[in-house]
N, C-alpha and C positions, 0 to 999 in steps of 0.2 A: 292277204290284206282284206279287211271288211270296212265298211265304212260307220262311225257312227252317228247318233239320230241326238237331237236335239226334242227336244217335247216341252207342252206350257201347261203348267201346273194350273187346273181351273180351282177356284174356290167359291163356296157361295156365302150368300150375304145373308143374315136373318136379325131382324128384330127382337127386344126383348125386354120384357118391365121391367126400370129400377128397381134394384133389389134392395136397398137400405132406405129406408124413409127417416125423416128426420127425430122422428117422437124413439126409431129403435135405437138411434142413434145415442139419444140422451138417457134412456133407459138403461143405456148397456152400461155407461158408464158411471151413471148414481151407482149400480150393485158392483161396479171394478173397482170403487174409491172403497167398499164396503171387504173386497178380498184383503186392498193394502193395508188397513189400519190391523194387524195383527191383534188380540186380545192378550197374549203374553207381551206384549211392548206398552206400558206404561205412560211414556212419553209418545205415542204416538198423533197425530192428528191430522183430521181432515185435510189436504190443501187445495185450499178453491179462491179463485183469486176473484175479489172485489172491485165494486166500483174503482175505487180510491185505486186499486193496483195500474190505473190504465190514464195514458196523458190527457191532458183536454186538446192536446193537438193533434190524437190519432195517427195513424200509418204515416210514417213519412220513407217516405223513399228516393235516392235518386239516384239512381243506374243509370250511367251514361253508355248505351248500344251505338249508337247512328257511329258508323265510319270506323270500328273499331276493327283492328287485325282480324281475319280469322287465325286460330293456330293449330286448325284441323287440315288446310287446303297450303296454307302460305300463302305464297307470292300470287294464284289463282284467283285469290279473290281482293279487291279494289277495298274491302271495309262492307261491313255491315250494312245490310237496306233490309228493314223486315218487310215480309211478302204481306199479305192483306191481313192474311188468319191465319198462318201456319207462324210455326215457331221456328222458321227455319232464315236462312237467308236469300235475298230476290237475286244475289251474285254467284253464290258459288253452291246452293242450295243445302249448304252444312246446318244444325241444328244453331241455337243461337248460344246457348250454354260451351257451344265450340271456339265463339269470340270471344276477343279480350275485354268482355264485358267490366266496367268497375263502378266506384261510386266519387259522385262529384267529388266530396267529399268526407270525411272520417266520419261514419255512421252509423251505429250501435247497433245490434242486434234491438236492444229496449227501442230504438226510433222505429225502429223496421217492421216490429211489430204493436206498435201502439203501446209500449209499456213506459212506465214512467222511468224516464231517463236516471242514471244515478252519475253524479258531474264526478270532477279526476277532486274536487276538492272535499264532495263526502268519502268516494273510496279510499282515497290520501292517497293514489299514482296517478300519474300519467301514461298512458302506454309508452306514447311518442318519447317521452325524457326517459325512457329506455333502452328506444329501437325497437319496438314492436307497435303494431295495429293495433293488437289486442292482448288483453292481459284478463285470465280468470278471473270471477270474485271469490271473497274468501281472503285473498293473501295480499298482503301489501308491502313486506319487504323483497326490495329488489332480489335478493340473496333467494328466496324461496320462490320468487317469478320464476328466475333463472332453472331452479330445482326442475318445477315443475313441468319447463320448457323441455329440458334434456333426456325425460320420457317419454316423448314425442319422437318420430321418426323425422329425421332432420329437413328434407323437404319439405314436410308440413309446419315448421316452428315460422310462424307471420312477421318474421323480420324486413322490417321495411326493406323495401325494393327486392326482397328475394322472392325465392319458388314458393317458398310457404307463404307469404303474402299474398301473390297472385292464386291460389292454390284456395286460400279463406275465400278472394275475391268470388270464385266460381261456385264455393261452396253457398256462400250468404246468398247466390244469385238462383242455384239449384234446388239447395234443401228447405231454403224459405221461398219460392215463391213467389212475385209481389201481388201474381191474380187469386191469391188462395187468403188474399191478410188482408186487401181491401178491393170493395165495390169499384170503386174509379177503375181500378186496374184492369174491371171483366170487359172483355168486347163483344161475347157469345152469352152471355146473360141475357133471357128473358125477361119482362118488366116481372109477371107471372110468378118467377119464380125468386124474386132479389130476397122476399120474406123467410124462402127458405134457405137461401144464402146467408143472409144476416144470421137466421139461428144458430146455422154449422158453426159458423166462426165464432158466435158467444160460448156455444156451448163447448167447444175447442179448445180458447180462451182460459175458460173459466176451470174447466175440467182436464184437461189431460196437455196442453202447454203450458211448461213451465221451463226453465236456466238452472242448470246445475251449478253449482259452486264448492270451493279446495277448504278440503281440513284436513287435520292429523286423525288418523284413524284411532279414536279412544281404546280400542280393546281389538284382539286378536278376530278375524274374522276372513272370510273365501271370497273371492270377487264375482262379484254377478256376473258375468260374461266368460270368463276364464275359470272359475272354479279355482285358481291360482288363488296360494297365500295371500294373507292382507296383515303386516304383523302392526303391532302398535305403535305409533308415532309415525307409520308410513303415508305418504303423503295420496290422499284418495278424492274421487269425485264423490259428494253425491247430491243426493235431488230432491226438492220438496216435497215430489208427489208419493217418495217412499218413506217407508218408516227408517228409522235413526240408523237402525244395524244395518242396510244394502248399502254397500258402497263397493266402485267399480277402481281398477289400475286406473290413471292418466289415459291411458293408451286402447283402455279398451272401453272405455264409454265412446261407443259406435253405433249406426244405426242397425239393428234387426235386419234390414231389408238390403241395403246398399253397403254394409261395414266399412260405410268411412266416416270419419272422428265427426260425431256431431257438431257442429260449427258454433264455436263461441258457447259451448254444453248447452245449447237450446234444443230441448228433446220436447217427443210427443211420448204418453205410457198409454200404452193396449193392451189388455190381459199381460201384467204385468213385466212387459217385454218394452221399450226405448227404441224410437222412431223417431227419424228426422220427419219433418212436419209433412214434406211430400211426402213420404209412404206410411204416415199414417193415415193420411185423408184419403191415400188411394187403398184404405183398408175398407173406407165407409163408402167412396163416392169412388164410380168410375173418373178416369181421366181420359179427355178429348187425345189421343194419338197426333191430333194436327195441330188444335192449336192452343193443346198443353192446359184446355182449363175444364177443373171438374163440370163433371155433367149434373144437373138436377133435375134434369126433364125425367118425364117416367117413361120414354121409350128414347133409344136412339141404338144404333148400331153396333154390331160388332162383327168385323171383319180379323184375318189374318191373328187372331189371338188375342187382339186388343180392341178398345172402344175408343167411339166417334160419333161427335155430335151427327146425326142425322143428316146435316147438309155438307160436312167436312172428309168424306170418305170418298175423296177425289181421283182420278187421275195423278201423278206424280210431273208429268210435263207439263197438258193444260186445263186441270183443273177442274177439269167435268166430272160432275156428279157420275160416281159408279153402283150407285144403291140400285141393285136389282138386273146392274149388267152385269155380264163377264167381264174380267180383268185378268190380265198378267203380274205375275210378282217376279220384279229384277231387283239384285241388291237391296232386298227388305222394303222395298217400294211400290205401291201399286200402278198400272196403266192400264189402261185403255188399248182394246186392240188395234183400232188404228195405231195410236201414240206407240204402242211397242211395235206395231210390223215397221211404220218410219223409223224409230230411231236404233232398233237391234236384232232386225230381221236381215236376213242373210240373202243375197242373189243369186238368183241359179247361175251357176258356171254356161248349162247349156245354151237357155232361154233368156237368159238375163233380166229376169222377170222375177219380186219380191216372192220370197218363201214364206207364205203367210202361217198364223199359229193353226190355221186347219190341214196343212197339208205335212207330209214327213218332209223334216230335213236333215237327209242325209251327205254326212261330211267325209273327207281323206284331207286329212292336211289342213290349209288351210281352206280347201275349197268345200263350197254347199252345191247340193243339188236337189231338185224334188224329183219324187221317188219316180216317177213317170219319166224324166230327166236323165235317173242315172244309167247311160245305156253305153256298149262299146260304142266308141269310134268308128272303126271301120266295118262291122257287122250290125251295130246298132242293136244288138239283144241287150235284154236288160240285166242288168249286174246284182240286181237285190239279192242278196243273201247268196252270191256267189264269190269265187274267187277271182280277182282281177291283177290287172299290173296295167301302171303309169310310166307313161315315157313324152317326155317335153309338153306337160301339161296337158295330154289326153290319159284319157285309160280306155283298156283295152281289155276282152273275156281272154281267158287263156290260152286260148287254140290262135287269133287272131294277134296275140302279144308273142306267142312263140315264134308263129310265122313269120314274124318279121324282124324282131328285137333279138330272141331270143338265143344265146349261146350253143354251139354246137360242139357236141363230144370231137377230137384229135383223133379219137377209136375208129368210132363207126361212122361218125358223120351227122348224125342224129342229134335231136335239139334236146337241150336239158329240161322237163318238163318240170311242175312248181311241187314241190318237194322231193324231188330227186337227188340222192347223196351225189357231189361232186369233187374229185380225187382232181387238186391242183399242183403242178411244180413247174415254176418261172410262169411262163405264158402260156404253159398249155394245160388243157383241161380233159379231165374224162370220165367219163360216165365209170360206178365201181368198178360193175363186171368188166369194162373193156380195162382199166388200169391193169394192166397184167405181161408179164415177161415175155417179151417177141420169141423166145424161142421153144420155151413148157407151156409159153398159154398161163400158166397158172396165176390166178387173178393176187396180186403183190400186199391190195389193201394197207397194216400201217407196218408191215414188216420192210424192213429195209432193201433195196436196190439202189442201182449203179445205172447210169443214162449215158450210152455213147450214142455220139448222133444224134439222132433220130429216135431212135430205137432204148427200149426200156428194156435191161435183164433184169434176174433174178441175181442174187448172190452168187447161184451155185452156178450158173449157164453163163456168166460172165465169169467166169474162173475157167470155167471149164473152157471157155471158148477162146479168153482172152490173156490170162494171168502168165506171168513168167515162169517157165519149167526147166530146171536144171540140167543139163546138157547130158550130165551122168546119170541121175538116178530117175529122171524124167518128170519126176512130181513138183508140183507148185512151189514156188522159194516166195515165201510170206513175209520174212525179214529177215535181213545178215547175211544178202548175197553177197557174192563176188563173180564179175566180170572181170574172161582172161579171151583175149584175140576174140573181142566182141560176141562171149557165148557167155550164157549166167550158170552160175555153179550154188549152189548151197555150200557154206563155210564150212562147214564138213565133210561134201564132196569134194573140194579141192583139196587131192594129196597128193605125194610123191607117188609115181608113176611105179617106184620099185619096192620101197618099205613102206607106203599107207603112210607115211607123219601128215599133219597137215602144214599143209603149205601160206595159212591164212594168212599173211603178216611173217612169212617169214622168207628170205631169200632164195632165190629159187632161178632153174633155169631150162631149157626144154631142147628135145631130141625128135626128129620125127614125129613134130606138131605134140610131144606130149610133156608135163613138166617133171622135172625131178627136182628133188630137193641137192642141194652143193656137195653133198657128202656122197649121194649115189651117184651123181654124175662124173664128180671126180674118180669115184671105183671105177665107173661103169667104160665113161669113156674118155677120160681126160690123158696127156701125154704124162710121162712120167720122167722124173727129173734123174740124170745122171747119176747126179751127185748122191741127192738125197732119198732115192727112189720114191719118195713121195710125186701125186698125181700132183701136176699141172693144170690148175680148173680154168684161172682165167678169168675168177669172179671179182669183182670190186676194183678191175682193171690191173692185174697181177701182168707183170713183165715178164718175159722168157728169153733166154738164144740157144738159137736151133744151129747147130752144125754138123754134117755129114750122117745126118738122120739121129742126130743127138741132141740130146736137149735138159738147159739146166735152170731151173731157177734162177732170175734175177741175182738173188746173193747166193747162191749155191757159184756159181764163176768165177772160179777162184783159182788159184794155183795150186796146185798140188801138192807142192812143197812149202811154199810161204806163204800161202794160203792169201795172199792181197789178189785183191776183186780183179778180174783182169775186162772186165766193161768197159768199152770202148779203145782197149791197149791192145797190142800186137800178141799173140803167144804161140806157142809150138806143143804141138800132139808128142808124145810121149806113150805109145802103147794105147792105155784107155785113158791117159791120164792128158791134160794141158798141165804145161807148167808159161809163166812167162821167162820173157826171153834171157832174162840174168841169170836164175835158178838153172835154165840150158844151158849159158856158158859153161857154170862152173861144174855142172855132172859134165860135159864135155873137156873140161882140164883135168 
């Protein structure tokens, strides 16, 4: 067992001059209007939107945040409280784009952006006398709404009260911004710099925002983003800012950067590529990490891979400026070394004193210790980089853990030291070499043995020493014995005593301790019958009468003359013969 180390990632901090200024900004894009307009497209032209394109009641906005669910945390968090300048929550510290942000009410992409509104009575729908929020321009029959709705992945389709509803909601709240479309909205704006604010957004405006809108695709053509067919009459997006022939699937007018469905087809174009409005301004202008609003100052920081107003690269607990300290980064967040040794610094097991980011912290389990810290218990050496063992929340060097803890071989006596093979059966244990046959020694390892007692044999020393041996031929009877007057025989060493038959299973019967089978012992020693000179065996409980050293079979007893059985009747000797007493009479008359 090793213990491992915990360590804190330092980063530094450096300043750095805005890299986009506002004059390359509008430059870049006079000569990008100058790549779209094609010279083989005929119909093409410039699109730059005028005075006249913009309302006289500018930006309207009204997202309702204060108190809204989070649906990143749940039940954690009470509702929305925005923190000062982050874009985060003062409750549950989740982004703000994670709450169920909406809008008071039904509010246009063209409101949201300062564009002149187009009413349900110049497009001729209504979304609502649909069931939708939102409805494309371009199409005005229900029937082709519908169309264009069911190339859309279903979650995304804005049907009132559903996922795609709420789903636009987050989008209108994410991909458009409200601090990137108007003034009001900045809270990290310099007075210094509002002139070059204003510009961005005219020239934004004018040149590379614009709302796509549905037609039938006039002639055969590949779609800008998929390279997928586009055949004629097929229902396609496209966009002012391009010439006649670009047009995209429903489904895949996306943005460039984030590939989700441009919201309500309100794209940015940059080198000929479609941006939702945040990432294309975050093409030109850095964006604040905190509190989510481009930067125009000509220096401010850059930490962790991302940018931050100069005063906003805080702490993640309380808020202290980190420009030019050390910080720790947890879960994508910066802190402060105090802020991180409080809130995720570990307690020495020993000392019970924080394990700050300059000292090692070394872990087992769930426990820390500093490296000066991690020592045995009972010897108190130090453990770095050696091997140890724990037992009821100490640990222990291994000489000190054997001594005490440690299992002892059933062999020898001796303790199992830490990588030692261990040969176990039931509860006892033993070190390789000693596992081995009490009587060869021979060390057993994974070949098979037999355990009587105590005592471990071998195969062969337990056979030898213990197995049953047949009384005649002496060798081991392995299977198919027979027991005769409690001695084991092999089924083939049990035969007649006089012809060899075997006697396994078959009737039998014994002379001077030895068996015969029925047929020799009747030869051999059985009495023999008068009558029939046949032996008299006696087996299977055969009857006999014996008189004057004579002897006859049960039905051999018979008369001599009339031959009726004379068992248990009177009869009279006659020579060698009985006759009964009638058959006497009458050889007597």
């Amino acid at each position: 067992m090793s213990p491992t180390k915990d360590t804190m990632n330092h980063h530094h901090i450096h300043q750095q001059q805005q890299q986009h200024q506002q004059s390359q900004h509008l430059s870049h894009h006079q000569h990008h209007h100058h790549q779209l307009n094609h010279p083989n497209n005929n119909h093409s032209t410039v699109s730059r939107r005028s005075r006249d394109d913009f309302s006289e009641t500018g930006v309207i906005i009204r997202e309702v945040e204060d108190g809204v669910r989070c649906e990143q945390c749940k039940t954690n968090c009470p509702g929305f409280a925005a923190h000062d300048w982050r874009k985060t929550c003062q409750s549950c510290k989740c982004p703000r784009e994670a709450h169920a942000i909406y809008q008071q009410q039904s509010t246009t992409v063209h409101e949201r952006l300062g564009f002149k509104v187009v009413s349900p009575a110049d497009s001729g729908v209504d979304p609502r006398d649909l069931g939708y929020t939102w409805v494309p321009q371009g199409i005005r029959v229900s029937s082709r709404i519908n169309r264009y709705f069911e190339q859309l992945p279903l979650e995304k389709v804005p049907k009132i009260g559903s996922e795609g509803a709420r789903y636009r909601e987050q989008q209108i709240s994410y991909q458009l911004p409200k601090q990137d479309l108007s003034l009001e909205h900045c809270k990290h704006l310099e007075d210094v710099h509002e002139a070059s604010y204003e510009d961005f957004v005219t020239a934004r405006n004018e040149i590379a925002l614009d709302i796509g809108y549905i037609k039938d695709a006039p002639h055969d053509e590949h779609c800008a983003h998929c390279e997928g067919e586009i055949n004629v009459g097929d229902m396609v997006v496209a966009a002012p800012k391009f010439v006649e022939s670009v047009m995209w699937h429903p489904r895949c007018f996306t943005c460039n950067t984030c590939n989700e469905l441009l919201v309500d087809l309100t794209y940015c174009v940059h080198d000929d590529k479609i941006y939702c409005e945040r990432h294309y301004a975050e093409l030109l202008k850095p964006r604040c990490a905190g509190c989510d609003e481009l930067i125009f100052s000509g220096e401010y920081t850059k930490a962790m891979d991302k940018d931050w107003h100069s005063g906003h690269f805080c702490c993640w607990q309380c808020d202290e400026s980190l420009t030019g300290q050390r910080y720790v980064i947890r879960d994508d967040h910066p802190y402060c070394i105090k802020c991180y040794e409080n809130v995720f610094a570990n307690t020495c097991e020993e000392c019970n004193k924080i394990i700050g980011i300059d000292s090692k912290d070394l872990s087992y389990k769930d426990k820390h210790w500093h490296e000066a810290c991690f020592l045995c218990f009972k010897c108190h050496l130090s453990l770095v980089d050696k091997q140890f063992g724990a037992k009821a929340d100490k640990i222990y060097c291994g000489n000190c853990y054997d001594a005490q803890f440690a299992s002892r071989c059933d062999g020898c006596g001796e303790v199992f030291r830490a990588g030692t093979k261990k040969m176990e059966y039931k509860t006892r244990q033993w070190h390789e070499n000693c596992f081995c046959c009490c009587v060869c020694k021979t060390a057993i390892g994974t070949k098979s043995f037999i355990p009587r007692e105590q005592e471990i044999y071998c195969a062969g020393c337990y056979e030898e020493k213990f197995a049953t041996r047949c009384i005649k031929c002496n060798k081991v009877i392995t299977s198919g014995g027979v027991t005769y007057k409690n001695e084991p025989w092999h089924r083939e060493c049990f035969t007649c005593t006089h012809c060899n038959i075997t006697l396994a299973g078959q009737r039998f019967t014994s002379r001077d301790e030895k068996p015969y089978c029925a047929e020799c012992f009747g030869e051999l020693f059985a009495k023999r019958c008068t009558s029939c000179v046949k032996p008299i065996t006696g087996i299977g409980g055969t009857r006999f009468i014996s008189f004057e050293n004579r002897h006859w079979h049960h039905d051999c007893f018979v008369c001599a003359s009339c031959k009726t059985s004379l068992v248990g009747r009177g009869f009279i000797t006659d020579g060698p013969d009985i006759i009964c007493p009638e058959c006497a009479k009458q050889k007597l008359m």
